[in-house]
Residue frames as a rotation matrix with the C-alpha (Angstrom) as fourth column:
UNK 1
0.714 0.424 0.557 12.13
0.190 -0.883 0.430 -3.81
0.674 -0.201 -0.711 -25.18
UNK 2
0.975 -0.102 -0.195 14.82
0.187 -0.087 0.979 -4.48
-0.117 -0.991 -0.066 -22.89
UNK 3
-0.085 -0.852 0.516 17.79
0.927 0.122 0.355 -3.83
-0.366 0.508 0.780 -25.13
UNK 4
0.245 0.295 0.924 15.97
0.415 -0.893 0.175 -0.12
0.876 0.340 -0.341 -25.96
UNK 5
0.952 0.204 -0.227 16.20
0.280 -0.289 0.915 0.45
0.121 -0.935 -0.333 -22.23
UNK 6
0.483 -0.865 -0.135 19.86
0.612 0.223 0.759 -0.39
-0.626 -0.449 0.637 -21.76
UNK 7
-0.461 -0.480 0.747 20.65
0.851 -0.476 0.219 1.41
0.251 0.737 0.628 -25.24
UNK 8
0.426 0.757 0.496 18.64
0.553 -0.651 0.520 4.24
0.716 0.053 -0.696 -24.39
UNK 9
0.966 -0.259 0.004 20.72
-0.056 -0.195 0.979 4.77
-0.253 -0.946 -0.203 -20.88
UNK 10
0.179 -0.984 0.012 23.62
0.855 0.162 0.493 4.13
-0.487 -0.077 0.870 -22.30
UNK 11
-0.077 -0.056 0.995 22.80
0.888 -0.458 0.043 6.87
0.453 0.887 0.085 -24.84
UNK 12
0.828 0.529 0.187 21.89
0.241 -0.637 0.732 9.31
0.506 -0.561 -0.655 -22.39
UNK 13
0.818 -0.516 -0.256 24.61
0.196 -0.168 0.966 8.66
-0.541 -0.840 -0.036 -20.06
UNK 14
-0.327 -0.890 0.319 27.57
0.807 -0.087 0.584 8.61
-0.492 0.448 0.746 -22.48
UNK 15
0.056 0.313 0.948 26.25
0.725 -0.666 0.177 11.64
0.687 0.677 -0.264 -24.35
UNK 16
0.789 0.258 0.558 26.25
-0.078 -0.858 0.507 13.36
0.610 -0.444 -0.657 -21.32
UNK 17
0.619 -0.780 -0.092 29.34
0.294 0.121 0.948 12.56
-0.728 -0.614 0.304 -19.73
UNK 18
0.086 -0.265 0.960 30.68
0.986 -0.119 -0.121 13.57
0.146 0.957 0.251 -23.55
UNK 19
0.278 0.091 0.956 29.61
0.205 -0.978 0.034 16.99
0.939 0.186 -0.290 -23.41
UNK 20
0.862 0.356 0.359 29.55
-0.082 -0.602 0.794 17.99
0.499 -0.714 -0.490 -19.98
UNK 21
0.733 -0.674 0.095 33.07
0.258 0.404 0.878 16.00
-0.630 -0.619 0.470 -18.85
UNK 22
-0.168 -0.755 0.633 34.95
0.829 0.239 0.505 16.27
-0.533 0.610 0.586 -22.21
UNK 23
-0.085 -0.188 0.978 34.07
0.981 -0.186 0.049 18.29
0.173 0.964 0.200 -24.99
UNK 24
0.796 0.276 0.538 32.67
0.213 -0.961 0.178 21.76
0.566 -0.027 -0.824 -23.36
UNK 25
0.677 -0.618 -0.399 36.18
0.231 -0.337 0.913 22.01
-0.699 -0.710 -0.086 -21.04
UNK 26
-0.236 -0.760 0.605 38.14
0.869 0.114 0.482 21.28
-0.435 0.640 0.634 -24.10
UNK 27
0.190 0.309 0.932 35.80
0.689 -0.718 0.097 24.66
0.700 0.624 -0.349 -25.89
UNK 28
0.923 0.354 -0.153 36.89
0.382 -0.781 0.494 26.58
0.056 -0.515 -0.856 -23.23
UNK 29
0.265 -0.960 0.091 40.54
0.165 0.138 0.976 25.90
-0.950 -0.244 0.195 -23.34
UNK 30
-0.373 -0.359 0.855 40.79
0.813 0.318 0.488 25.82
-0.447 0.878 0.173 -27.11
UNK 31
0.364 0.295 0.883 38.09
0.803 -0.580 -0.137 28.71
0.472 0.759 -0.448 -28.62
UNK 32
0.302 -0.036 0.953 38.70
0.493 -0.849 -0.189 32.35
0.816 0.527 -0.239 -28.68
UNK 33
-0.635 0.052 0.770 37.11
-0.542 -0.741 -0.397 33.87
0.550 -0.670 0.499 -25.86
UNK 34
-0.866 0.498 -0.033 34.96
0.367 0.590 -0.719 32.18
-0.339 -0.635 -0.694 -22.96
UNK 35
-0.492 0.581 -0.648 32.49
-0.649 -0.741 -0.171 34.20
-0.580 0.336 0.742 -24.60
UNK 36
-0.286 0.091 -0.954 32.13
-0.854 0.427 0.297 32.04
0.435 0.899 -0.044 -28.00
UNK 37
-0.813 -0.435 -0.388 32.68
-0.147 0.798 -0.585 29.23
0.564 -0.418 -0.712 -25.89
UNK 38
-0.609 0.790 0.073 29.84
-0.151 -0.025 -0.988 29.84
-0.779 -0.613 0.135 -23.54
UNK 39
0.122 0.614 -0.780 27.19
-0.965 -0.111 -0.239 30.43
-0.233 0.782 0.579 -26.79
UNK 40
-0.224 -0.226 -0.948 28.44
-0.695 0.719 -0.008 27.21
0.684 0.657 -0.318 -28.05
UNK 41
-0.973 0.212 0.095 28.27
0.048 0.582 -0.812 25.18
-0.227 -0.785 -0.576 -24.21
UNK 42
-0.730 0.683 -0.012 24.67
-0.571 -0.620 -0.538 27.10
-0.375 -0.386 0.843 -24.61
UNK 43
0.293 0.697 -0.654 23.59
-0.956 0.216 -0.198 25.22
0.003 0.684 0.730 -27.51
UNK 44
-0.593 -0.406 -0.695 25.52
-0.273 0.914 -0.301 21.87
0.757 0.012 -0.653 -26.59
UNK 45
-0.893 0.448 -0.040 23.49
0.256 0.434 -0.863 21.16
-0.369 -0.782 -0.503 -23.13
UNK 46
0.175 0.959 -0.223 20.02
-0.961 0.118 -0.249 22.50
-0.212 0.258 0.943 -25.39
UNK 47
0.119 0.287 -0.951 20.82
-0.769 0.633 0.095 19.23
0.628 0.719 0.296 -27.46
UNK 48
-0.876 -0.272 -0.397 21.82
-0.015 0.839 -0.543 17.19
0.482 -0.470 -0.740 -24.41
UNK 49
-0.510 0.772 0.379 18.50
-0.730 -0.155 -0.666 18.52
-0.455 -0.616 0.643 -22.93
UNK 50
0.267 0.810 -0.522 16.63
-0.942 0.106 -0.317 16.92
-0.201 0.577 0.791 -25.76
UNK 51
-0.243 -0.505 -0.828 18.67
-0.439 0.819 -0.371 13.90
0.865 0.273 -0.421 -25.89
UNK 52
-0.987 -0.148 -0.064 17.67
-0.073 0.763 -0.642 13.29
0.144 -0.629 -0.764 -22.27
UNK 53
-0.125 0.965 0.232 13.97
-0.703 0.079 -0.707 14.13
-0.700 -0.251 0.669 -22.28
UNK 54
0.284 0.484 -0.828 13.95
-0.883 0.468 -0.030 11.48
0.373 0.740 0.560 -25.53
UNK 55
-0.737 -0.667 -0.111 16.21
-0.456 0.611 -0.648 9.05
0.500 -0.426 -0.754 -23.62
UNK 56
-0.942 0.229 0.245 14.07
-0.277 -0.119 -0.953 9.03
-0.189 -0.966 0.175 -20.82
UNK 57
-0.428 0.894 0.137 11.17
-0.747 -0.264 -0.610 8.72
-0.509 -0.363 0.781 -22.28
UNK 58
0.152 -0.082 -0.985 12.01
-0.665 0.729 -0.163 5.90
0.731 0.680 0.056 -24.79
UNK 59
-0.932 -0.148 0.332 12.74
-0.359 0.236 -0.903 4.25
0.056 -0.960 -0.273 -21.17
UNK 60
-0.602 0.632 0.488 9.59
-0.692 -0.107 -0.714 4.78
-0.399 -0.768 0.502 -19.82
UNK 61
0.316 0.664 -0.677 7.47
-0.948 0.209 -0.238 4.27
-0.017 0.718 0.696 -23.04
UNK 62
-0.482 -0.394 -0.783 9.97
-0.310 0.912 -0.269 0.33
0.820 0.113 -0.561 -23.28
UNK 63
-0.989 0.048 0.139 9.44
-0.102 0.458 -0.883 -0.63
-0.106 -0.888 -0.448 -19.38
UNK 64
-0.597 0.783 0.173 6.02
-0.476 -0.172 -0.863 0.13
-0.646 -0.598 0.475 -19.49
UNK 65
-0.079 0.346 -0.935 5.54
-0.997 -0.032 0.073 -2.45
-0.004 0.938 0.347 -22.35
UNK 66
-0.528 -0.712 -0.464 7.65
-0.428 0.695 -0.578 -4.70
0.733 -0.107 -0.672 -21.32
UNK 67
-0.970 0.180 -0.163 5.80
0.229 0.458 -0.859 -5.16
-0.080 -0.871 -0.485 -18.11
UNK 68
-0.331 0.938 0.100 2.09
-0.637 -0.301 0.710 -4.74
0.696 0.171 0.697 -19.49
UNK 69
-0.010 0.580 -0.815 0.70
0.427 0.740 0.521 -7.66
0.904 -0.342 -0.255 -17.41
UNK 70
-0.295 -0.241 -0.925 2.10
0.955 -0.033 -0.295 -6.75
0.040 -0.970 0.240 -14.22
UNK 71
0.894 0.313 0.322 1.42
0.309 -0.949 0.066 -2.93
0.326 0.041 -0.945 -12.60
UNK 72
0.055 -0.933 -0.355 4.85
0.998 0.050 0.025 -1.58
-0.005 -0.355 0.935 -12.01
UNK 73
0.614 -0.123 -0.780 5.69
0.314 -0.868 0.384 2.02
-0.724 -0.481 -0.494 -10.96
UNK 74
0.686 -0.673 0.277 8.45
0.258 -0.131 -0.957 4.08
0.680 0.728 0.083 -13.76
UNK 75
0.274 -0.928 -0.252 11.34
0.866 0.352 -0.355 4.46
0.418 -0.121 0.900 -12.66
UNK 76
0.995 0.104 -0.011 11.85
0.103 -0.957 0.270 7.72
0.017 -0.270 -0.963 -10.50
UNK 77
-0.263 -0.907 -0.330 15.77
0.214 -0.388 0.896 7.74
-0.941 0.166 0.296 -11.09
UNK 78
-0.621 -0.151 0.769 14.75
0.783 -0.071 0.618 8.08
-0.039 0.986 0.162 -15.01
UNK 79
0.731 0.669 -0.139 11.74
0.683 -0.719 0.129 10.84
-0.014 -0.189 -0.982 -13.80
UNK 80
0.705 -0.195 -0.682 13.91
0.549 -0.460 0.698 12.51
-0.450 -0.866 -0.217 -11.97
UNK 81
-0.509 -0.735 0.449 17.23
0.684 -0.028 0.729 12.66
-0.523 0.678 0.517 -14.69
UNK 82
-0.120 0.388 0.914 14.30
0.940 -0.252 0.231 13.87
0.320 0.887 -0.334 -17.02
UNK 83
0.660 0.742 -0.116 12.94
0.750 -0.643 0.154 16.61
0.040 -0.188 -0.981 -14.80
UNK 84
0.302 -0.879 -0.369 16.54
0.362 -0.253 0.897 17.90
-0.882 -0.405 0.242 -13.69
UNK 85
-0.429 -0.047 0.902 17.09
0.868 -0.296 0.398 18.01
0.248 0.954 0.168 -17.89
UNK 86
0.328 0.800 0.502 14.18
0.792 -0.523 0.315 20.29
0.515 0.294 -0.805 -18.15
UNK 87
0.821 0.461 -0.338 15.02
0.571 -0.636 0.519 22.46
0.025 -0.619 -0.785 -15.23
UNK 88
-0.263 -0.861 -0.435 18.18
0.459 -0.508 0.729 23.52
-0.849 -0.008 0.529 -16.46
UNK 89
-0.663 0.185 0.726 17.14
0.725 -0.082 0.683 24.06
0.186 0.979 -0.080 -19.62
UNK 90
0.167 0.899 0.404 13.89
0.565 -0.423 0.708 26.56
0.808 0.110 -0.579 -18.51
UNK 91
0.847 0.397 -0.353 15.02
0.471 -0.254 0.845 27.53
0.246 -0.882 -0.403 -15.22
UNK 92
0.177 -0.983 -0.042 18.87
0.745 0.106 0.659 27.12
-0.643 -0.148 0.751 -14.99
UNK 93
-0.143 -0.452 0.881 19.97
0.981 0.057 0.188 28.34
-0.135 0.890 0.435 -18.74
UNK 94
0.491 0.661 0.568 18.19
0.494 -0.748 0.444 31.51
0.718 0.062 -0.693 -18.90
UNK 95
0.960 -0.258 -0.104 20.05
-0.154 -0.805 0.574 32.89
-0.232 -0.535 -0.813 -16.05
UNK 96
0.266 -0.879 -0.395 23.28
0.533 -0.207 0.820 32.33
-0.803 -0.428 0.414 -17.16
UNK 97
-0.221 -0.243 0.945 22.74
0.971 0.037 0.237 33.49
-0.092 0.969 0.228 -20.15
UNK 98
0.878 0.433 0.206 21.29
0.322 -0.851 0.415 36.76
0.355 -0.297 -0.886 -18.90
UNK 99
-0.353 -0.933 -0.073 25.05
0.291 -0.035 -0.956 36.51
0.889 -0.359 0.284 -16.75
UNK 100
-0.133 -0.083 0.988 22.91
-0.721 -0.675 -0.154 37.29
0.680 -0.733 0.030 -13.74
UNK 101
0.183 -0.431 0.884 24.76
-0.935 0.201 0.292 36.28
-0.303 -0.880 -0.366 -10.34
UNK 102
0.215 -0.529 -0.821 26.91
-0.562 0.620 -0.547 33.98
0.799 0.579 -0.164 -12.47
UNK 103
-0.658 -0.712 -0.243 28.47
-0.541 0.672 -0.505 32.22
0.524 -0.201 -0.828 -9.86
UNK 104
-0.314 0.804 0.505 25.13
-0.791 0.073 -0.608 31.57
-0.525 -0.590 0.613 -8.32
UNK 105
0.664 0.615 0.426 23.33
-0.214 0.702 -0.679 29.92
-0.716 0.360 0.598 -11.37
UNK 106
0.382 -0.369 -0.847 26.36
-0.627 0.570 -0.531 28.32
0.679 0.734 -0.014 -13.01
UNK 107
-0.793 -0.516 0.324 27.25
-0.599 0.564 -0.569 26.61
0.111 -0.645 -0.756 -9.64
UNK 108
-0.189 0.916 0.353 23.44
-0.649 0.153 -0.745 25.38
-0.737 -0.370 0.566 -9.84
UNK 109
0.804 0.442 -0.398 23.37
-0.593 0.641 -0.487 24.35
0.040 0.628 0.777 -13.25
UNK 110
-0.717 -0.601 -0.353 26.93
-0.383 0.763 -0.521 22.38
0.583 -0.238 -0.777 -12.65
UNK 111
-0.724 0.134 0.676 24.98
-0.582 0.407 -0.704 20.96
-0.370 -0.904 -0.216 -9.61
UNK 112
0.092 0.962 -0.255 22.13
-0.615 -0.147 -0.775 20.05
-0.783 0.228 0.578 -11.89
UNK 113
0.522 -0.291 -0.802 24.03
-0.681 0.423 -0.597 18.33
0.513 0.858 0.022 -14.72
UNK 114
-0.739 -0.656 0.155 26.15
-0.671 0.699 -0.247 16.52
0.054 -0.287 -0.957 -12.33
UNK 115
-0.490 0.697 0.523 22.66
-0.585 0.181 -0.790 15.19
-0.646 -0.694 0.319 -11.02
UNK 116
0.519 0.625 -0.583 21.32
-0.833 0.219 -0.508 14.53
-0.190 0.749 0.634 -14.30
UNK 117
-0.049 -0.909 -0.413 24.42
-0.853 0.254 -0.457 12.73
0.520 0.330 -0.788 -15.16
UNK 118
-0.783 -0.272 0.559 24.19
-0.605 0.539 -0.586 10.44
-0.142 -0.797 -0.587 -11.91
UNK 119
0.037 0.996 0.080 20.47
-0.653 0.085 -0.753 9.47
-0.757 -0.024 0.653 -12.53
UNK 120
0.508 0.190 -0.840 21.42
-0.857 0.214 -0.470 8.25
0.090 0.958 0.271 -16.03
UNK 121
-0.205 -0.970 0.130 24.22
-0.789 0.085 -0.609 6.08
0.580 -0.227 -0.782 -14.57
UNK 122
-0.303 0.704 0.642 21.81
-0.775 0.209 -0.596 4.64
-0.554 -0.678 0.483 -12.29
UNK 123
0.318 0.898 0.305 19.94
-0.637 0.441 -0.633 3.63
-0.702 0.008 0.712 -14.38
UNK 124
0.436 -0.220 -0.873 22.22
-0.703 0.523 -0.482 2.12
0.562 0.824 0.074 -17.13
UNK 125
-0.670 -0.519 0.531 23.77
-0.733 0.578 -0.360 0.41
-0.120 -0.630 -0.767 -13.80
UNK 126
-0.380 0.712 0.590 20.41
-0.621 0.276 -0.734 -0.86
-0.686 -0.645 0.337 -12.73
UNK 127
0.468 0.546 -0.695 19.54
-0.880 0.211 -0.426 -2.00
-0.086 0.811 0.579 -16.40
UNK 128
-0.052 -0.811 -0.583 23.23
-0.706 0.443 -0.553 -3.45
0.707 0.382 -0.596 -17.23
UNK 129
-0.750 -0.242 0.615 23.12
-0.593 0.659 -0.463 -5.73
-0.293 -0.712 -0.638 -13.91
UNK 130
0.534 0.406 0.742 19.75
0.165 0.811 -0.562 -8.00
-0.829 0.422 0.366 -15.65
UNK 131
0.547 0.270 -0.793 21.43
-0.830 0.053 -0.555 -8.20
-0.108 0.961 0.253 -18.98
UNK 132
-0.692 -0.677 0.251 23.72
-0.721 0.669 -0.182 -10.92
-0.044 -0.307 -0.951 -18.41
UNK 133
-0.586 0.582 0.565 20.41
0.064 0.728 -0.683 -13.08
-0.808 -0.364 -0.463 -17.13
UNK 134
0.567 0.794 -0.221 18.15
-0.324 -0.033 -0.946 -11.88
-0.758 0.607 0.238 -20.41
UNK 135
-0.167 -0.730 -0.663 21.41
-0.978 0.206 0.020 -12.55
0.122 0.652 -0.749 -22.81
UNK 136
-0.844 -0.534 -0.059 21.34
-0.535 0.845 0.012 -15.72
0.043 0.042 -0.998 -21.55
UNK 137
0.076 0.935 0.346 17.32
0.207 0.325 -0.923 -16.68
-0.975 0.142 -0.169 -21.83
UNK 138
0.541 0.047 -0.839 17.38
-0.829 -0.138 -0.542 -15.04
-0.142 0.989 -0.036 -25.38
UNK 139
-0.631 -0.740 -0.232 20.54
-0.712 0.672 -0.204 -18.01
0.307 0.037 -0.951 -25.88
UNK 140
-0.840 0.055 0.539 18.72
-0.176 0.913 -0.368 -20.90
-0.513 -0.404 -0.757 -24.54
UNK 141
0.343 0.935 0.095 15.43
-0.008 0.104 -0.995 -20.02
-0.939 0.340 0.043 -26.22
UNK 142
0.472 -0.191 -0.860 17.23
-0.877 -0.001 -0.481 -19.38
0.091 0.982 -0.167 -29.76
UNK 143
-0.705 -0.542 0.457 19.17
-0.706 0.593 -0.387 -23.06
-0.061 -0.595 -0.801 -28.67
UNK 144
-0.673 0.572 0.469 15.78
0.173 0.738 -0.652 -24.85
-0.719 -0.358 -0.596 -28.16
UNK 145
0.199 0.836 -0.511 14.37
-0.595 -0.311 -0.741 -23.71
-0.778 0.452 0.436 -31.56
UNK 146
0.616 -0.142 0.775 13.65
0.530 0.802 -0.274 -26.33
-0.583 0.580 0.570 -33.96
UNK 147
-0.382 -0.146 -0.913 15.83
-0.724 -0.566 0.393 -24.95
-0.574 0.811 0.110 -36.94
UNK 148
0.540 0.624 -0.566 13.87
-0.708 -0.027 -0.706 -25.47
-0.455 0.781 0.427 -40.50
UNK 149
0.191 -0.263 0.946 14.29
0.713 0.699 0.050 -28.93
-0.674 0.665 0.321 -43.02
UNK 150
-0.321 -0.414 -0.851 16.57
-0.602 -0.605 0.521 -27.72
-0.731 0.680 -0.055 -45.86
């Protein structure tokens, strides 16, 4: 379950640092009109939306397996990432797409994706620092298994 976590965050974060850092500057510079370009950004951050509310919740749904014995809080940097998703998407998106007081709500939803963006980061930090220590239990336990008479 801990290897879904880390892949999950990594998926999240590199998917969003993709779109939001690389590919939608490059559609503004390259298509037509900022026009096209926008429509197209429009429908690139829907799919990053949905890429982080599944992230995020493939997260939760792992940790909270992983640690059945124990009670453990979810993660509120992986909440948080999720909610920030959502609220561009429903809150954010909608006004720029309307164009009203562009510089308002596209400085918001930039503020909002950066956020998301950071959260995910977090957490693939926070993950990536134990793998090293679970790499190397998985190794000692596969190490101390009998292997099978041939």
């Amino acid at each position: 379950m801990f290897r879904l976590q880390v892949f999950a965050a990594a998926l999240w974060w590199g998917s969003a640092s993709a779109v939001g850092f690389w590919v939608v500057p490059l559609m503004f510079l390259h298509l037509d009109t900022p026009a096209v370009a926008g429509q197209m950004a429009a429908h690139l951050f829907t799919a990053q939306t949905w890429v982080a509310l599944v992230c995020g919740l493939l997260m939760l749904l792992a940790a909270r397996r992983q640690h059945q014995d124990a009670p453990r809080r979810p993660s509120l940097w992986t909440i948080a990432g999720m909610l920030v998703a959502l609220l561009l998407e429903v809150a954010v998106k909608p006004h720029i797409l309307a164009r009203d007081n562009m510089a308002l709500w596209h400085n918001l939803g930039s503020v909002f994706y950066v956020v998301q963006w950071a959260c995910a980061g977090k957490m693939l930090w926070q993950l990536s620092v134990h793998l090293p220590t679970l790499l190397a239990a998985e190794q000692s336990q596969t190490e101390q298994a009998p292997t099978p008479a041939a």
